[in-house]
Steps between C-alpha positions, in 0.01 A plus 500: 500500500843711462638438146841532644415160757338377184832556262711382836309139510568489092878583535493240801344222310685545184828480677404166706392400121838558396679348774258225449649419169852552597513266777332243240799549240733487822340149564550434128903588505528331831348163400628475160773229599813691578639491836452804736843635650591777728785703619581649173410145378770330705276289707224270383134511677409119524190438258289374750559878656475677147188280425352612824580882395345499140146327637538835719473702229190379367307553870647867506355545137198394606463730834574787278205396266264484818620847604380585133273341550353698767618809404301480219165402658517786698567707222168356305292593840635854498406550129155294532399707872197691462609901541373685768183698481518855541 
């Protein structure tokens, strides 16, 4: 185990937490009720588009939690390994 992999999978996972949670409060904001616009907010996105883009939000949230997820399995198996013999 190389503490510097090990402190690269905890940087890793702790920013797919974070983007986690900000894609959640993005799917918050965009499904509060107000309409999404674009173009400097000169054209509107028809809501069953901007529907369509705040359920994205949610299944991006999620894929960052599995890559968390993951990241932090491995990081359990490199701490629980048994150290070589010598």
């Amino acid at each position: 185990m190389s503490i510097a992999n090990y402190e690269y999978k905890r940087e890793q996972a702790r920013t797919a937490r974070h983007e986690a949670a900000d894609l959640r409060d993005l799917h918050l904001s965009a499904s509060c009720g107000l309409e999404l616009r674009m173009n400097y907010g000169t054209r509107h996105v028809a809501d069953h588009i901007a529907r369509r883009i705040a359920d994205s939000y949610t299944i991006w949230a999620a894929e960052y939690d599995c890559i968390a997820d993951r990241l932090e399995s491995e990081m359990a198996a490199m701490l629980t390994k048994e150290a070589p013999h010598e």
